[in-house]
C-alpha positions as CSV (number, residue, x, y, z in Angstrom):
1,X,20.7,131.6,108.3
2,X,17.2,131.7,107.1
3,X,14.5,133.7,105.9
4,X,11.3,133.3,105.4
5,X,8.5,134.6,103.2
6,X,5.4,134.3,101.2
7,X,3.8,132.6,99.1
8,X,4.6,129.1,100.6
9,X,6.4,127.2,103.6
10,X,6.6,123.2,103.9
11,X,6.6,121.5,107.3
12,X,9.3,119.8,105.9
13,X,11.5,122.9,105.7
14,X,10.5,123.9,108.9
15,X,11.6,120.4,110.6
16,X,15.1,120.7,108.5
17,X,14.9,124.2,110.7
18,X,14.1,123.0,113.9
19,X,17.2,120.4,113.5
20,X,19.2,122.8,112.4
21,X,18.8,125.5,114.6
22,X,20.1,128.1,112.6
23,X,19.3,131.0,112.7
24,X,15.7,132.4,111.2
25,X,14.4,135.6,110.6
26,X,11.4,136.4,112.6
27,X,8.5,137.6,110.6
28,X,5.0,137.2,109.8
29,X,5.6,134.6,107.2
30,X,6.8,132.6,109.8
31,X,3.9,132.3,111.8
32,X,1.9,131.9,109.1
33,X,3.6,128.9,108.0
34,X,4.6,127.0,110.6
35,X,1.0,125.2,111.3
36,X,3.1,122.5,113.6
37,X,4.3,125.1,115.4
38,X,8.0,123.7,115.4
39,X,10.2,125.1,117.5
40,X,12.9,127.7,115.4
41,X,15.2,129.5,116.1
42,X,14.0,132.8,115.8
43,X,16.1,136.6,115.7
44,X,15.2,139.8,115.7
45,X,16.5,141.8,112.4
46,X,19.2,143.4,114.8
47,X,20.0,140.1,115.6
48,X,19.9,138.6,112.0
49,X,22.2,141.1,111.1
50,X,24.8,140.8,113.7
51,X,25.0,137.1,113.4
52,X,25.9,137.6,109.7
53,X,28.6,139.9,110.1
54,X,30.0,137.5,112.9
55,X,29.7,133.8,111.7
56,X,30.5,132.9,107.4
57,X,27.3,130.3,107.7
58,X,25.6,130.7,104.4
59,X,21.9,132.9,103.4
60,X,19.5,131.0,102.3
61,X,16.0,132.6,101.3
62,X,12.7,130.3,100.4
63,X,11.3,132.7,98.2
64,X,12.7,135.5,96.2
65,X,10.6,137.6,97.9
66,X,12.6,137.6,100.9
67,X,15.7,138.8,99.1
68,X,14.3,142.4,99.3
69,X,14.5,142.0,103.3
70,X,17.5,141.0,103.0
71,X,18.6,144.1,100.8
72,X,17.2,146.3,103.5
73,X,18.8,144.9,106.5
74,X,22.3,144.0,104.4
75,X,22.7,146.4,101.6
76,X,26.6,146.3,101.5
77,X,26.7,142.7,101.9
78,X,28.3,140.2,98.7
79,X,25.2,138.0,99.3
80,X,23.0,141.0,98.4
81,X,25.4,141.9,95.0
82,X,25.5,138.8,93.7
83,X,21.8,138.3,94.1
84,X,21.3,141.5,92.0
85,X,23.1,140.8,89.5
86,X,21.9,136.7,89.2
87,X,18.0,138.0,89.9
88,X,17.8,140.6,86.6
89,X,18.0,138.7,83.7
90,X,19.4,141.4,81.4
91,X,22.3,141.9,83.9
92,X,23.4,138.6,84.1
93,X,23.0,137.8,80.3
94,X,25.7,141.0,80.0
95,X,27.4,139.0,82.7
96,X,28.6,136.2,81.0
97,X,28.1,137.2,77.3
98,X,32.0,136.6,77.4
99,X,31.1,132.6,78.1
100,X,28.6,132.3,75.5
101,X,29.6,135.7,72.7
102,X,27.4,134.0,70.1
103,X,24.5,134.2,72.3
104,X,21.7,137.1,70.7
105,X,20.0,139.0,73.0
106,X,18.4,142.7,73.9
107,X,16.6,144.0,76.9
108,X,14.0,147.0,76.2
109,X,11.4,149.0,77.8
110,X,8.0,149.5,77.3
111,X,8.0,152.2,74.8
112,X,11.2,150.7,72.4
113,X,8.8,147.3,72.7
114,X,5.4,149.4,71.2
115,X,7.6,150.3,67.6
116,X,10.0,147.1,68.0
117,X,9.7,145.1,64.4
118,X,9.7,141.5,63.9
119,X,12.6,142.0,61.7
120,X,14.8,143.6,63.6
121,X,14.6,140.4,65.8
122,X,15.9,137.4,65.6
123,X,14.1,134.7,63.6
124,X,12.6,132.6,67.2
125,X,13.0,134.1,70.1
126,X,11.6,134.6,73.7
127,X,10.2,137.3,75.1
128,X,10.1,137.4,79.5
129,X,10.1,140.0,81.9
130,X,13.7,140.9,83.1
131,X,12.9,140.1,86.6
132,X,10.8,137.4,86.8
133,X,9.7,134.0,88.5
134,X,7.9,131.1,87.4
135,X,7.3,131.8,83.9
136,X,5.0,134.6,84.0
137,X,5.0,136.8,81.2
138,X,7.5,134.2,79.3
139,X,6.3,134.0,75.5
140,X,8.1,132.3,72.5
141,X,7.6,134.0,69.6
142,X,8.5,132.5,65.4
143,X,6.3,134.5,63.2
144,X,5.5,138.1,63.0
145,X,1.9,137.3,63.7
146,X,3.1,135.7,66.8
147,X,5.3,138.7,67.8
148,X,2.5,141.5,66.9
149,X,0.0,138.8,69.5
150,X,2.4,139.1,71.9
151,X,3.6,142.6,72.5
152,X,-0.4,143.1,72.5
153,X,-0.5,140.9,75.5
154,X,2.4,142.4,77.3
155,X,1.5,145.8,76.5
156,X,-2.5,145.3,78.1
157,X,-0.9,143.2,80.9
158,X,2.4,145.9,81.7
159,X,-0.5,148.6,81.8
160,X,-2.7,146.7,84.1
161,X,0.0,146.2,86.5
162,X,1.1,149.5,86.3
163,X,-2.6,150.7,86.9
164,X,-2.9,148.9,90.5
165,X,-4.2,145.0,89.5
166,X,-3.5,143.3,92.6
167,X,-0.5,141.2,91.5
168,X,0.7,137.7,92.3
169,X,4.3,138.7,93.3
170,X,6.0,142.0,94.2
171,X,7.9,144.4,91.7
172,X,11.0,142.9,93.3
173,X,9.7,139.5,91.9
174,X,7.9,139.7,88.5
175,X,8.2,143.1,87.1
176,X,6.5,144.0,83.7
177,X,8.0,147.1,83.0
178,X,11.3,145.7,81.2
179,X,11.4,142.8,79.2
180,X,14.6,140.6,78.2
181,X,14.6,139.4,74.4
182,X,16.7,136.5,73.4
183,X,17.4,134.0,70.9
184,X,15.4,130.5,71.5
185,X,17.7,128.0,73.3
186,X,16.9,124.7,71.7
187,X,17.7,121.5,73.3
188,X,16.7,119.5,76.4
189,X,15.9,121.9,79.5
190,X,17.4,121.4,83.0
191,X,17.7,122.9,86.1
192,X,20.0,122.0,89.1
193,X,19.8,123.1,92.5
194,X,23.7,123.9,93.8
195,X,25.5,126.5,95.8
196,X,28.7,128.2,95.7
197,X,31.1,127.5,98.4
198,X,33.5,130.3,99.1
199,X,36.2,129.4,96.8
200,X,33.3,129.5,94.1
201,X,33.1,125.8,93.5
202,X,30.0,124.4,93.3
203,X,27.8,122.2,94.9
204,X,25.2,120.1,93.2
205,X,22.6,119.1,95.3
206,X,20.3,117.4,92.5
207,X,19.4,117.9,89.0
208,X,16.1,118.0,86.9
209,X,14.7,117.3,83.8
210,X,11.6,119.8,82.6
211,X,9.4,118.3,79.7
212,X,7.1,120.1,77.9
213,X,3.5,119.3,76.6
214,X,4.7,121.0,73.5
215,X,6.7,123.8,71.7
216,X,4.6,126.7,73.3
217,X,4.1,125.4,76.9
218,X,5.8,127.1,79.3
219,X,4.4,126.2,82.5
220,X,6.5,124.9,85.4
221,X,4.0,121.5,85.3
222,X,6.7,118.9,86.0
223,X,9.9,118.1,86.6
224,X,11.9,114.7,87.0
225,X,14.6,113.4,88.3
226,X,16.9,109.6,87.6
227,X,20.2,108.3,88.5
228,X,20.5,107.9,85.2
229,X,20.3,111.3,84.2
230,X,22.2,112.7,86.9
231,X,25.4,110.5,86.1
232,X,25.1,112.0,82.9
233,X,24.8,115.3,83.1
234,X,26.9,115.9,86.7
235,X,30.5,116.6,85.4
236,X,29.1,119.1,82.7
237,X,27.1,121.0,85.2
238,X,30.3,121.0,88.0
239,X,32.3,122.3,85.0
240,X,29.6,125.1,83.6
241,X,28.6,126.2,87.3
242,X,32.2,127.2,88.1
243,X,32.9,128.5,85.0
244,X,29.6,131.3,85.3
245,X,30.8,131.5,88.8
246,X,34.2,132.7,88.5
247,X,33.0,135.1,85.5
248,X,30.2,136.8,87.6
249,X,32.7,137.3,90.6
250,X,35.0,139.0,87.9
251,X,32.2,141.5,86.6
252,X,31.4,142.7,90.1
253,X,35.1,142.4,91.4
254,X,33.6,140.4,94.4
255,X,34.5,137.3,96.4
256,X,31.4,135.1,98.1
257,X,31.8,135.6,101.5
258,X,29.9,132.5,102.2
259,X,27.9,129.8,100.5
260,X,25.7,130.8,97.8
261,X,22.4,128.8,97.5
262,X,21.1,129.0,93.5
263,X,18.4,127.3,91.2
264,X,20.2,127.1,87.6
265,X,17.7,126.7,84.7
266,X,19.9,125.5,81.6
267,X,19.3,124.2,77.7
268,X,21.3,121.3,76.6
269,X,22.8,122.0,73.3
270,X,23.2,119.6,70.4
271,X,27.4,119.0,71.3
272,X,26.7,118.5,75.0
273,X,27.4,121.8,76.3
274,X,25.3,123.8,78.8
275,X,23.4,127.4,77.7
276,X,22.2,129.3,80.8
277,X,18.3,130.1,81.0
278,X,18.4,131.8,83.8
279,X,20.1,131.7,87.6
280,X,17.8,132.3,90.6
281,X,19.8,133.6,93.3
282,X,19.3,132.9,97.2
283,X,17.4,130.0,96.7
284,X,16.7,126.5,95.3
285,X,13.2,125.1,93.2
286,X,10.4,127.6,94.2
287,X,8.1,126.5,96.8
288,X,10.1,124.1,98.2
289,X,10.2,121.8,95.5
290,X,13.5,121.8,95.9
291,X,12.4,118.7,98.5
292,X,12.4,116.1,95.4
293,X,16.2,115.6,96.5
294,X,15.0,113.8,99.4
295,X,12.4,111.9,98.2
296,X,14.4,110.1,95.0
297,X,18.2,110.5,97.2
298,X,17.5,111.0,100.6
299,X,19.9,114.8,100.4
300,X,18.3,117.1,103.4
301,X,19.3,120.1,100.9
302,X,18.8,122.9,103.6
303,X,21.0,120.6,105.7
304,X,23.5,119.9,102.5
305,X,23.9,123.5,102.5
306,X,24.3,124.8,105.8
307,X,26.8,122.2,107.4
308,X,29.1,122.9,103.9
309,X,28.2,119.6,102.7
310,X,28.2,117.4,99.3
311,X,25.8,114.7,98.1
312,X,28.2,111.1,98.1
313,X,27.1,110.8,94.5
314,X,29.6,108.0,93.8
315,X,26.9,105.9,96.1
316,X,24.2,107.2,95.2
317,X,24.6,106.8,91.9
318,X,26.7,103.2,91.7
319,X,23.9,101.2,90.7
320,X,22.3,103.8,87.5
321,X,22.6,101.1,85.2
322,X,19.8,98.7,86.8
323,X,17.6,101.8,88.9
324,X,14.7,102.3,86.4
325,X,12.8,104.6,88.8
326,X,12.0,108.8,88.1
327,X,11.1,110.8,90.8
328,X,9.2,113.9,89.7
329,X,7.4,116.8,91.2
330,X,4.6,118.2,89.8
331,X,2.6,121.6,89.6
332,X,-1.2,121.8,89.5
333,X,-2.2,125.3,88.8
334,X,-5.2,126.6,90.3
335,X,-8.6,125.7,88.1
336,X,-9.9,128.9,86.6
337,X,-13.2,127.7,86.5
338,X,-12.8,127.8,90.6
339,X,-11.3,131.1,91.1
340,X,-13.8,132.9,89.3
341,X,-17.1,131.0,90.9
342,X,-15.0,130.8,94.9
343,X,-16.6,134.1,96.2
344,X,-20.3,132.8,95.2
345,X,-20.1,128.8,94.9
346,X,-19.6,126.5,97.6
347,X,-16.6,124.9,95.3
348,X,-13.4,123.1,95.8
349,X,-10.2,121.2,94.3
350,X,-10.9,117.0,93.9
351,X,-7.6,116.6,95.7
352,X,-8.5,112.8,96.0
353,X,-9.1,112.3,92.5
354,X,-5.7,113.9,92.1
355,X,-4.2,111.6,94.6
356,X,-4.9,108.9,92.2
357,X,-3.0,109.9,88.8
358,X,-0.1,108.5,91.1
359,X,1.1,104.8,91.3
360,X,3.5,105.8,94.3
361,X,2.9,109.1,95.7
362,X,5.1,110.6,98.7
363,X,3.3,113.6,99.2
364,X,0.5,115.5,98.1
365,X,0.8,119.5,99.4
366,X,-2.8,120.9,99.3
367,X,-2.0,124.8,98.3
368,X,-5.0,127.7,99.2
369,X,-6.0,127.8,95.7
370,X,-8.6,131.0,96.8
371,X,-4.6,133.1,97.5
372,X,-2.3,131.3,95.6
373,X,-2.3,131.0,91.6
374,X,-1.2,127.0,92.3
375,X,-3.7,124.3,94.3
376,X,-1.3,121.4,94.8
377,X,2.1,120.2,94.6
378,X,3.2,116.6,94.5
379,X,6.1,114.4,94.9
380,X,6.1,111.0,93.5
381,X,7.8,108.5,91.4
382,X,6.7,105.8,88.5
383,X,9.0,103.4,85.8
384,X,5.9,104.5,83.1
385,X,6.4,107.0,81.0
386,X,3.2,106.8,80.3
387,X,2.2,108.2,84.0
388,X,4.8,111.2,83.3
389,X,2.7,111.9,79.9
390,X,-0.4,111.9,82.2
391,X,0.5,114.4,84.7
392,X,2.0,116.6,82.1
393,X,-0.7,116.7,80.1
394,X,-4.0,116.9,82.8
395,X,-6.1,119.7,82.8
396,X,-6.8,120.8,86.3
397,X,-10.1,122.2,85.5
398,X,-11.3,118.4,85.3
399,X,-10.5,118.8,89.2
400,X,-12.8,121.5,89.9
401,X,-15.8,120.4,92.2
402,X,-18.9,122.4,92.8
403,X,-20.6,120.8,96.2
């Protein structure tokens, strides 16, 4: 079961659909979307909901804005709890404090944040909404200067949303009235796409690497992907996954009644083990980046999860040793310097010049930069880590053209 929303649809997700055939929610996102006009299998939201009471096949949303249809049309439904509960930050960090009881953190409101001192707090820590997506509003603070810089930020940006600014995502996505605080994670940072089967073992379905240009970056510019790296982190993740699992189902003394789709964001600590960033429920990588697992393994993840499926990683993976290669995925946001001249200039983004940062490029998805805060995403893959340092690194304003 499917559904489908804004801000972003691949024809590849839609071809995974139209093999498929399962079930997808009709809506005006679809249509939007589906440019090759594939042919789905489309219900009504009577429909959508009787087939879920009727047949266990997993819920899988492309965007957390769809879980707030779901909510509406399902509001008793596990799926529904569990997504809650992963999907608020705070919630979940109460969650499985039991896992982690070392772990310092504090969710507040806008009016405890205005009188909130630096020492009161620990030492580094980061400051992001407590429902949230793709790194907006996430700040790291280390300094009281930094801290009294950044709840001057959040406090002119909070008002401004709450004052009607037209806003990149809905309430039920970013919301800038509460904020999570919590102690920095150091260490490597991950992410894995996985679900939950019903016994609440999970399923890896890849796992990425996210480098950063440095200490304060926190976009979501790239991630990357080896054998390498997957053979070493896969048994730790299988072992962490069920663990949080098994202690969320405690807290809200509920079974998954089917398979539970989920984009992990962990921070490898200095003995190996796994700290939690963050789970986003419903879903894998936002806009469908989640496709990497194709492109470096050949794993149909929509597929993966909706026949019950596992990745044969034992093949996949028998020749790490020798397989040099990283696949990535990056990010390009969209160039300021186009946003602010689009209404009056005849402008646009040097997607060709773009194409060429790449020495083997699968695919290059051109974004509407004029509606969407990003312009492109791409898949590719390179033994240089020189090429990684590149992408991670290039300033898309460079990629601004003014005709």
């Amino acid at each position: 079961m499917f559904v489908v929303e804004q801000p972003f649809a691949s024809d590849f997700f839609f071809r995974s659909l139209e093999k498929l055939q399962a079930p997808v929610l009709r809506g005006a996102a679809v249509e939007e979307f589906n440019s090759a006009n594939r042919n789905l299998n489309l219900v009504s939201d009577k429909e959508f909901v009787e087939y879920y009471r009727k047949i266990p096949e997993p819920l899988y949303c492309n965007s957390e804005n769809g879980l707030s249809r779901v909510a509406t049309l399902l509001p008793d439904a596990p799926f529904v709890r569990f997504a809650e509960l992963f999907k608020n930050k705070a919630k979940f960090r109460q969650a499985v404090a039991p896992l982690y009881p070392n772990f310092v953190f504090r969710e507040v409101d806008l009016t405890e944040l205005q009188t909130l001192r630096y020492e009161d707090l620990p030492r580094r820590f980061v400051v992001k909404p407590s429902v949230g997506f793709l790194s907006v509003g996430v700040r790291f603070v280390d300094s009281a200067a930094d801290w009294e810089r950044v709840r001057t930020e959040i406090l002119r940006e909070s008002a401004a949303s709450v004052d009607g600014k037209p806003a990149a995502f809905p309430r039920e996505v970013v919301d800038l009235t509460r904020y999570l605080i919590e102690e920095t994670i150091d260490g490597e940072e991950i992410a894995v796409d996985a679900y939950f089967a019903v016994d609440g073992t999970p399923v890896v379905l890849d796992v990425l690497r996210h480098p950063f240009a440095d200490a304060n970056d926190v976009r979501d510019r790239i991630y990357t992907t080896s054998k390498k790296f997957v053979r070493r982190l896969l048994p730790t993740l299988e072992t962490t996954l069920a663990r949080i699992g098994a202690t969320v189902a405690a807290a809200l003394d509920t079974s998954f009644d089917r398979a539970f789709p989920l984009h992990a964001e962990f921070r490898v600590a200095d003995d190996g083990s796994l700290v939690p960033i963050e789970i986003n429920p419903g879903r894998f990588a936002g806009w469908h980046t989640t496709e990497l697992a194709f492109y470096a393994y050949g794993v149909d993840v929509y597929e993966t999860l909706t026949r019950g499926g596992r990745p044969d990683w034992e093949r996949i993976l028998a020749d790490a040793e020798t397989d040099d290669a990283v696949s990535f995925f990056a990010i390009f946001e969209s160039p300021q310097t186009l946003v602010e001249s689009a209404a009056t200039s005849d402008v646009a983004f040097d997607y060709d010049a773009l194409a060429r940062e790449f020495s083997t490029l699968f695919e290059l998805r051109r974004i509407d930069w004029r509606r969407r805060p990003l312009a492109a995403i791409a898949f590719a893959q390179t033994t240089e880590p020189q090429e990684l340092e590149r992408v991670l690194t290039l300033d898309v304003e460079r990629l601004a053209q003014t005709r």
